[in-house]
N, C-alpha and C positions, 0 to 999 in steps of 0.2 A: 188629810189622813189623821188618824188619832195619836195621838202624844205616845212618847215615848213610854216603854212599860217595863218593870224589872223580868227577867227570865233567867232561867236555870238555878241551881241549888246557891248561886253569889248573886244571885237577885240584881246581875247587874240591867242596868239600863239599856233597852235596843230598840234601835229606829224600826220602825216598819218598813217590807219591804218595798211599800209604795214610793216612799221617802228615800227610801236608795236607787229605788232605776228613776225619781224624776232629778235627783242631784246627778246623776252621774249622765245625765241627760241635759242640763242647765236648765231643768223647770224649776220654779218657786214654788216653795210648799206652804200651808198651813198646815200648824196641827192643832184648834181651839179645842178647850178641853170641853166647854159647852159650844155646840152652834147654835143653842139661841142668846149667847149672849152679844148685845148690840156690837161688841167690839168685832165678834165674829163676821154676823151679818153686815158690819160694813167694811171688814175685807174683801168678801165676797163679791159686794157690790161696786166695790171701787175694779175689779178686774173685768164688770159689765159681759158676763157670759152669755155669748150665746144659746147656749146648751150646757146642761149641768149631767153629771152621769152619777151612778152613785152601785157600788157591789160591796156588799156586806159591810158597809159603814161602819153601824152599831148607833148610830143617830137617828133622829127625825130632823127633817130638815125644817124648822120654822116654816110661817107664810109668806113673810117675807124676801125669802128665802128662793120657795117655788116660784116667787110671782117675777123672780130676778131675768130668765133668759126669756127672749122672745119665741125659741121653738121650745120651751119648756123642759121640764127635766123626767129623766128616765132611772131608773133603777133594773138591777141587773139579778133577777131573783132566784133563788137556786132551790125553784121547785117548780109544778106543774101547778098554776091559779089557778082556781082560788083553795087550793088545797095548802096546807100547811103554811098560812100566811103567819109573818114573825121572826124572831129573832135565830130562832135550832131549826129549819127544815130539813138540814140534812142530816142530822144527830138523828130527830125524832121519825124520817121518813125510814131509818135502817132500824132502831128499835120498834118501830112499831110493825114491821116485816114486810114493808112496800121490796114490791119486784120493781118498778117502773119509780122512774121522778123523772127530773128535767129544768130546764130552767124559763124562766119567762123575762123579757124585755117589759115592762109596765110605764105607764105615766104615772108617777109619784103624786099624791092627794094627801090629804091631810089626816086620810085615816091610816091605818097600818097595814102595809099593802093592797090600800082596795083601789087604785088607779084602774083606769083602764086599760086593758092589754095590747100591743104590738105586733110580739112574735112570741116563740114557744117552741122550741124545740126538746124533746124525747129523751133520756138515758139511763138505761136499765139498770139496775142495783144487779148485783154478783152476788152469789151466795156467800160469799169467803168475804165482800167489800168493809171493810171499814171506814166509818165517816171520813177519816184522813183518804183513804181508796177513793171516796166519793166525791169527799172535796174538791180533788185534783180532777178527776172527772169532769166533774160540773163547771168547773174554773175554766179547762177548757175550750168545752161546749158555749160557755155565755160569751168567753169572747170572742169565738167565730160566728157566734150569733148575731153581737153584737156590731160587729164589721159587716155583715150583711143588711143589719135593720139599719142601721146611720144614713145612708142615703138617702132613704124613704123618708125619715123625717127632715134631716134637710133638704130636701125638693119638696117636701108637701104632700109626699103621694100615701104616706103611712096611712093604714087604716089601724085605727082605733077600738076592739070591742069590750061594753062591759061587763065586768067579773059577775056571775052568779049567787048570789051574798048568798043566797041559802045553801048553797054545797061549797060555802066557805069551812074550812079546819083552820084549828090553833095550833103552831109549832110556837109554844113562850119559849124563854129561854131557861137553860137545865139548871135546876137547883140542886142542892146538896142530897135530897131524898130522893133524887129521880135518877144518882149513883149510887143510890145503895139495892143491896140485893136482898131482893124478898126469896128465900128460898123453897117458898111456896108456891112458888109460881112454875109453870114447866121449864123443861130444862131449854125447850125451842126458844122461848121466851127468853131467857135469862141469856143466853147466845145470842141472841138480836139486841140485847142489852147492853154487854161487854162489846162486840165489835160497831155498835152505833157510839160509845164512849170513847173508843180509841183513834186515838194516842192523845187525845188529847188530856180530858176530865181523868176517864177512868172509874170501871165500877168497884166497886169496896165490900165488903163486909170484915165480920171482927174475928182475929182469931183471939184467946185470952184475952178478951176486953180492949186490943189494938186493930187499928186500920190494918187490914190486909190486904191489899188490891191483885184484882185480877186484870191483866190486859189482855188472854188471848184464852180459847177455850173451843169446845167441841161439844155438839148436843148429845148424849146417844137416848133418845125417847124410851129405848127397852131394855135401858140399862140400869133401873133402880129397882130398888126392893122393895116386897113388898112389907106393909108395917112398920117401915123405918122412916123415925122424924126426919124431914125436910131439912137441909142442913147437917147433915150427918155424914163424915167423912168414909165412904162406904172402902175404899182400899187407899194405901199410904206405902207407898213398896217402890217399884218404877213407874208409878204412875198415879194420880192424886187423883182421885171421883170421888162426886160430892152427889147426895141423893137430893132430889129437887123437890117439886108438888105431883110432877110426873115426869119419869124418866131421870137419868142421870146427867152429871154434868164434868165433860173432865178436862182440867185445869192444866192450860199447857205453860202460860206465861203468868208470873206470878208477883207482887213484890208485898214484903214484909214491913211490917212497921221499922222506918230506920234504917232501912234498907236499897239497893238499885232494884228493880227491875230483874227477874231470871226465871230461867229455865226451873219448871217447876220438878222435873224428874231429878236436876241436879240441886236442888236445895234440898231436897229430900234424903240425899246421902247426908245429910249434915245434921237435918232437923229432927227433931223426938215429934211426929204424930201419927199419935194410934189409931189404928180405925175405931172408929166409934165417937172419934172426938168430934165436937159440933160447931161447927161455924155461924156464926150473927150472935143476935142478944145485941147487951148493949156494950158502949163504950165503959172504960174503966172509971 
């Protein structure tokens, strides 16, 4: 599993929780911070694996690597192949407004999920789902999937098919631009933005030249004005709506530069904005 990482506002250090159910289990861990470095690949090699599995890593596994077990290695992919192969499938499956994903069992290959497929099993995204909703979803579903395809490959009976490269999608992984809110964009859109981001990343824009993050929101399509710029706080009372490219957009969880996380109707007893004031532009 990967090395330990700093988390929360003390940046302290935390094990993964791979590394906790195999310790508390007596299994031995690796955590190389490269797997392709030799020292890695010859831990790996020294414990002579039959089968290697691998779910949301964050690596590629060297050749060396693959070529280690004799019934070869699988990965455990949290989308429906050869759709959204990559690092964010489930981030970019809820922002991009897929009703349906899934997960697939693959033979791991040297390209970036283009192995060949095993099993595949279905799970439909929720209107309300956020990536964290989906995660756990999908986490489910691959490892009851993945208890059922095990067999198959250890007796030999797996069938194997492959992926369709031309109705291959990119899910890269989310950069800094692909949390920021264009508010030109509809309000549908920018809703499949904020809850494809959460809890984790988190979408942004600026209020006074500061990060303002949004983690939770509401579309309403007939609810903006007409003539009024994109970004424009259309009421500020009990209730924060922001005008989009079409329709409105209203702000239920909110966090301020320097700030926790809150209720945006309750910061709003506190905070000085006017309607009319604008949201994005640039940083200070």
């Amino acid at each position: 599993t990967q090395p330990e990482k700093p988390k929360g506002r003390k940046k302290t250090l935390t094990p993964p929780p791979v590394k906790e159910a195999a310790l508390a289990r007596g299994l031995p861990v690796l955590q190389p911070a490269r797997m392709r470095s030799p020292e890695a690949i010859a831990a790996v090699a020294e414990l002579q694996p039959e089968l290697i599995v691998t779910a949301a890593y964050g690596q590629i596994l060297p050749k060396e690597v693959l070529q280690l077990p004799r019934l070869g290695c699988i990965n455990v992919h949290g989308s429906l192949l050869p759709k959204y192969r990559g690092g964010a499938p489930i981030q970019r499956a809820i922002i991009n407004g897929e009703t349906v994903t899934g997960v697939t069992i693959m033979y791991m290959a040297e390209g970036l999920d283009t192995g060949d497929m095993i099993s595949r099993v279905e799970v439909p995204i929720e209107k309300a789902d956020t990536s964290g909703d989906l995660f756990g979803k999908l986490s489910e579903a691959g490892a009851e999937l993945l208890l059922q395809t095990l067999p198959s490959i250890i007796d030999g009976s797996a069938v194997a098919a492959p992926q369709d490269d031309a109705a291959a999608t990119y899910a890269p992984n989310l950069s800094r631009e692909d949390e920021r809110i264009d508010w030109s964009r509809p309000a549908e859109a920018l809703y499949n933005q904020v809850r494809g981001l959460a809890p984790m990343a988190g979408a942004f824009t600026y209020l006074d030249g500061e990060v303002f993050k949004i983690w939770a929101c509401e579309a309403e399509p007939d609810g903006g004005s007409v003539g009024v710029e994109p970004g424009t706080v259309l009421k500020a009372d009990n209730a924060l709506l922001v005008q989009t490219g079409s329709g409105a957009l209203r702000l239920l969880t909110i966090q301020p530069a320097g700030k926790r996380a809150m209720d945006a109707a309750a910061w709003l007893q506190g905070a000085r904005l006017p309607a009319g004031t604008r949201l994005g532009g640039e940083p200070q």
